[in-house]
C-alpha positions as CSV (number, residue, x, y, z in Angstrom):
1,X,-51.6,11.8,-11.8
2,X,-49.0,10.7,-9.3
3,X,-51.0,11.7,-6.6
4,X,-54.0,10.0,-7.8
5,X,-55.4,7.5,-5.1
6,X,-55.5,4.2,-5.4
7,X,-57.0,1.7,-3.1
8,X,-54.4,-1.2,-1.5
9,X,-56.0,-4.3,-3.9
10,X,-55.0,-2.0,-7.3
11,X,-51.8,-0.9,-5.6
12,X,-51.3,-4.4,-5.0
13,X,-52.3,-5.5,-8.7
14,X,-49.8,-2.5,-10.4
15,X,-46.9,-3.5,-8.2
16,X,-47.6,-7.5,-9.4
17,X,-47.8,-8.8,-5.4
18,X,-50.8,-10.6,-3.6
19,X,-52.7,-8.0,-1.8
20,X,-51.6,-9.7,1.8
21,X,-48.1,-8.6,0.8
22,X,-49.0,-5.0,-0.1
23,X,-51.1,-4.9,3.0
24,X,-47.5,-6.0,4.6
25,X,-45.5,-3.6,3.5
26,X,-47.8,-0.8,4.9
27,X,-47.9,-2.1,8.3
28,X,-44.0,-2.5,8.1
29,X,-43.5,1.2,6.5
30,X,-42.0,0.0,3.5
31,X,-45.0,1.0,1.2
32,X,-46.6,4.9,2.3
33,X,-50.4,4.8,2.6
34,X,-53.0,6.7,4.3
35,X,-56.2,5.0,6.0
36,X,-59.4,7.1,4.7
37,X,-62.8,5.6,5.7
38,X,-61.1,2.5,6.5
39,X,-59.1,1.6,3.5
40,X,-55.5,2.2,2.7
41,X,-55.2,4.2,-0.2
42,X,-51.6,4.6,-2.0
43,X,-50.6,7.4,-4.7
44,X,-49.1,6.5,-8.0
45,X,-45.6,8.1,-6.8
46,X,-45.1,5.8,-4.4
47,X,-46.0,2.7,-6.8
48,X,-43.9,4.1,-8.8
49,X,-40.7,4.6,-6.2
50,X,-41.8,1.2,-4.5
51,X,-41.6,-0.4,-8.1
52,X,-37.9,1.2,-9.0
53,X,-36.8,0.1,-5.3
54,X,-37.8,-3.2,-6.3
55,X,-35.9,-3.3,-9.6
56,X,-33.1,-1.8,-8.3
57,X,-30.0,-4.8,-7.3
58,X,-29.5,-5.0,-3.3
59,X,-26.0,-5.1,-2.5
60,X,-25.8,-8.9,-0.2
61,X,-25.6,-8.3,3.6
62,X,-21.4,-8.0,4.9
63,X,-20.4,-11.4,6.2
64,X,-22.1,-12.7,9.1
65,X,-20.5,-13.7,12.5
66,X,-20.2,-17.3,11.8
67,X,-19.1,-16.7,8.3
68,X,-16.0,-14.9,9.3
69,X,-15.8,-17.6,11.9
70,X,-15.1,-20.3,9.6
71,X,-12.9,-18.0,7.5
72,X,-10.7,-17.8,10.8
73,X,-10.1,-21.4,10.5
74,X,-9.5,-21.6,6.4
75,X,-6.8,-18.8,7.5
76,X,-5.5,-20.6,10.7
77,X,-5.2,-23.3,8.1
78,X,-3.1,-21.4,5.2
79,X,-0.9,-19.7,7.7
80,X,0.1,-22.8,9.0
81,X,0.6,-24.3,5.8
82,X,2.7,-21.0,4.5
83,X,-0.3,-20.9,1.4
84,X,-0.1,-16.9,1.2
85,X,-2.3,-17.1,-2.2
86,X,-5.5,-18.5,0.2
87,X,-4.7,-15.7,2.9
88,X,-5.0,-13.4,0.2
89,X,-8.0,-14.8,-1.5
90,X,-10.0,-15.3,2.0
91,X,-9.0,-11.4,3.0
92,X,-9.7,-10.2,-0.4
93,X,-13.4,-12.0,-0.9
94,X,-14.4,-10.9,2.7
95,X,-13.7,-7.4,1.9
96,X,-15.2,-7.8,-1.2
97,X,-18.3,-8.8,0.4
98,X,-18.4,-5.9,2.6
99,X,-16.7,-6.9,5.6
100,X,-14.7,-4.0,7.4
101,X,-10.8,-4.1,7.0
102,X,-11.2,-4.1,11.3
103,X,-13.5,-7.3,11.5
104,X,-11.5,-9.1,8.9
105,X,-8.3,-8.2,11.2
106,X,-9.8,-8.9,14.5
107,X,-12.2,-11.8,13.6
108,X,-10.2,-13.7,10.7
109,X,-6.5,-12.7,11.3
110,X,-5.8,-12.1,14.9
111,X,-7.5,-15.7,16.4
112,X,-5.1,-18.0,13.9
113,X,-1.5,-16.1,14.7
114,X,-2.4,-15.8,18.5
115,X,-3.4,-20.3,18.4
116,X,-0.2,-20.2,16.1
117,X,1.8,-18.4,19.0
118,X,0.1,-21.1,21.4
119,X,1.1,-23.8,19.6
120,X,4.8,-22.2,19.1
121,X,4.9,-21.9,22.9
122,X,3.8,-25.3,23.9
123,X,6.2,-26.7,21.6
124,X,3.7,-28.0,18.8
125,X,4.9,-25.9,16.2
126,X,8.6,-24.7,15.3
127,X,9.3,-21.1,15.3
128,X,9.6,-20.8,11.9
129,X,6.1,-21.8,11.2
130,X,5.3,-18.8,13.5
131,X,7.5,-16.0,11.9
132,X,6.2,-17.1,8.5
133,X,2.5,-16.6,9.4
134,X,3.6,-13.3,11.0
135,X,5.6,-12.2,8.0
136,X,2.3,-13.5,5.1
137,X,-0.1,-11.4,7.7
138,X,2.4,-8.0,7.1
139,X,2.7,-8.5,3.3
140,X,-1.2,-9.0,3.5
141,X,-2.0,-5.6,5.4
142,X,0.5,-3.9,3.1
143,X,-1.8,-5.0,0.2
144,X,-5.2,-4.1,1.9
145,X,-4.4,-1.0,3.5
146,X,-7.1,1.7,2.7
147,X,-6.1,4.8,1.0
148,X,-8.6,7.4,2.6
149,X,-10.0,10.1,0.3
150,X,-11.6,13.8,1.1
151,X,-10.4,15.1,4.4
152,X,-8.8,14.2,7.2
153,X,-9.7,13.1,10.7
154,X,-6.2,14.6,11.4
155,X,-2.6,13.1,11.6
156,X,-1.7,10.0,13.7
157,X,1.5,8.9,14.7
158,X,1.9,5.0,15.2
159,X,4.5,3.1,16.9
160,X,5.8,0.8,19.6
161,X,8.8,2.0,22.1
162,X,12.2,0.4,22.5
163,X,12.0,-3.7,23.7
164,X,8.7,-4.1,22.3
165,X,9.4,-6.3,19.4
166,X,6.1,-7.1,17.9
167,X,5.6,-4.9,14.7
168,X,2.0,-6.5,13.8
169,X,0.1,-4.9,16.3
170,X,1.3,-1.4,15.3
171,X,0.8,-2.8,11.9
172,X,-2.7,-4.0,12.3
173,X,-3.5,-0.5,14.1
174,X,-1.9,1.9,11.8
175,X,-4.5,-0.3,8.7
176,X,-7.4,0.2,11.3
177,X,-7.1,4.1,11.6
178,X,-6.4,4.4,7.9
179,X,-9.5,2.6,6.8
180,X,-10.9,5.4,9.7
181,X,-9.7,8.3,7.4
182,X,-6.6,9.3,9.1
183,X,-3.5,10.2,7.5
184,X,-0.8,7.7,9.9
185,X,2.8,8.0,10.4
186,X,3.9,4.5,11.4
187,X,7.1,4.2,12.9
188,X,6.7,0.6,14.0
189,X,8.3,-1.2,16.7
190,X,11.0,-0.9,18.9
191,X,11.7,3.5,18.5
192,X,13.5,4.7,21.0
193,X,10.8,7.3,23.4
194,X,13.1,10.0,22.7
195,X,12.7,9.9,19.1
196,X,9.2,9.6,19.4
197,X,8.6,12.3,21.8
198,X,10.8,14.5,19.1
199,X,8.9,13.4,16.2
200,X,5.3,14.3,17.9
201,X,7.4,17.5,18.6
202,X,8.6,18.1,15.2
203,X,5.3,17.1,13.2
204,X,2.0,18.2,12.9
205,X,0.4,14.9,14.8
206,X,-2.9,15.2,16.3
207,X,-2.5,12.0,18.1
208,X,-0.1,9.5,19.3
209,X,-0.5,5.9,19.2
210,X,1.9,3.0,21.1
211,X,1.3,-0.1,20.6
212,X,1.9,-2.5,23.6
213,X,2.4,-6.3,23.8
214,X,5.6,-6.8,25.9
215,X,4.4,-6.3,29.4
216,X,7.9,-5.6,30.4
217,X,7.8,-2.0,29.0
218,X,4.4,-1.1,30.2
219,X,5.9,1.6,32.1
220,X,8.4,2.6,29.7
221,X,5.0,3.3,27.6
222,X,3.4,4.7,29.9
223,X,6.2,7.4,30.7
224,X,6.1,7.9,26.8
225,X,2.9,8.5,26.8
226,X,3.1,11.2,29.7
227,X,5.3,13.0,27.8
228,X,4.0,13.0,24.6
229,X,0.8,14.4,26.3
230,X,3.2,17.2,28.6
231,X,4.4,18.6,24.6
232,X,0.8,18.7,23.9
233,X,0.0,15.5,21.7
234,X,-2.8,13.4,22.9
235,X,-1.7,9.5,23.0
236,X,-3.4,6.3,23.4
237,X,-1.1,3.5,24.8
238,X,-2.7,0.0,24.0
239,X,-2.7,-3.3,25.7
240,X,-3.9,-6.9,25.8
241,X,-7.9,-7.1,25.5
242,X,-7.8,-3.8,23.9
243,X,-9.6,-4.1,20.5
244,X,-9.1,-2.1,17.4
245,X,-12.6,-1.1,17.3
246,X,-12.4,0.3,21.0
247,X,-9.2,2.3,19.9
248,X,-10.9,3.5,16.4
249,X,-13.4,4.5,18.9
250,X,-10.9,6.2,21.6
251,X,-9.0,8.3,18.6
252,X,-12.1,9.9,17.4
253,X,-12.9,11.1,21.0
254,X,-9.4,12.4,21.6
C-alpha cells in the first residue's frame, strides 16, 4: 500500500494543499513524483513522510546579518552604560537562537569595544568606561564558553608574548577554537617566549596560537613563533584584520 500510486490532484487532496502547491513542491524536489503518461503520480510513503515533515516543528532560521547588527548597537549601548545583565541577555538570546559563539563575538562584541576604544582615544570617553566594557566582555566569554564533547581536534595552546597587554583577543580566540572542539590551554597575555616555547615543549600541543595586537612586538611574535615551529609545534601568530573565522579555518588545516 505505500507504494500504491496516486495521481498529483489526490496527493494534493490527502496532504490538505491546493493542487498548484503540490504541483510546487514537485518541481522544487520537496515532494518525490514520477511523470508516467504525463501525470505526476506520488506513492503513499511519501504522503506519508511529506505529511510527518510538515507536522514536525522547524527550528527558526539563526539570526540574520542585520539582526546581529542592531544587537551590536543594544551592546555598544550596555557596555557603555556598565549594564552587564543586558550584555548577558543579548549574548545569551542570540545563542539561543542559533547564532555561533564566533558571529556573536565578531559581529555583536568586537564593533562596540573597538568604537569604545575610539572614543577612549579621542578623549570622548574616560578610561574607566573602557576597562569596564573590557572587563563585562571577559566575565561574559567565561560564561559562554563551549564545553566540547566526543573527541578532540587535538590540543591548542593560546597566548600572547611579553608587552602585549591585551588579554581579550586571546580570550575571544581560545572561546572560538573551543566552540571548534579543541581542548585549549590558554595562557593569556603578556608570557614571556621562553616559557611558551617550554610549555609547547613540555605538553602534548598540537598547535600554538599568539595572539597579536601591539604592533610593537610583531617581531618578538614572530621569532616565537619560529621557534615554536623549530621544536616541532605548528603556530598561528594573529594580527589586525585577522578574523576568528579565518583562524578557526587556519587551525583545522595546520
Amino acid at each position: 500500500m505505500d507504494h500504491e500510486p496516486l495521481d498529483l490532484q489526490r496527493a494534493a487532496d490527502e496532504l490538505g494543499v491546493h493542487y498548484q502547491t503540490a504541483y510546487r513542491w514537485v518541481r522544487t524536489g520537496k515532494l518525490p513524483a514520477q511523470l508516467v503518461d504525463g501525470r505526476y503520480q506520488v506513492t503513499r510513503a511519501d504522503i506519508g513522510a511529506m505529511s510527518t515533515k510538515r507536522a514536525t516543528p522547524q527550528a527558526p532560521p539563526p539570526p540574520s546579518a542585520s539582526r546581529l547588527a542592531r544587537s551590536a548597537e543594544r551592546m555598544h549601548e550596555a557596555l557603555a552604560d556598565g549594564d552587564e545583565s543586558t550584555v548577558r541577555s543579548i549574548a545569551h538570546g542570540l545563542l539561543d537562537e542559533g547564532a555561533s559563539i564566533i558571529e556573536v563575538i565578531q559581529h555583536v562584541l568586537v564593533p562596540p569595544l573597538v568604537r569604545i576604544g575610539a572614543d577612549w582615544h579621542a578623549g570622548r570617553l574616560t578610561i574607566w568606561v573602557e576597562h569596564r566594557a573590557s572587563a563585562i566582555i571577559e566575565r561574559l566569554l567565561g560564561g559562554i564558553a563551549p564545553n566540547p564533547r566526543g573527541r578532540r581536534r587535538g590540543t591548542v595552546m593560546v597566548a600572547a608574548v611579553t608587552g602585549d597587554l591585551h588579554s581579550l583577543p586571546s580570550s575571544m580566540a581560545a572561546v572560538s577554537l573551543r566552540s571548534d572542539n579543541w581542548w585549549v590551554e590558554h595562557l593569556g597575555a603578556n608570557m614571556p617566549p621562553d616559557e611558551l616555547v617550554r610549555f609547547c615543549a613540555e605538553h602534548d600541543v598540537d598547535l600554538a596560537v599568539l595572539s597579536l595586537t601591539n604592533p610593537d612586538v610583531s617581531e618578538l611574535a614572530d621569532d616565537t613563533a619560529f621557534r615554536i615551529r623549530a621544536a616541532g609545534t605548528p603556530t598561528i601568530v594573529g594580527g589586525p584584520g585577522r578574523t576568528l573565522g579565518q583562524l578557526v579555518d587556519e587551525a583545522r588545516a595546520s
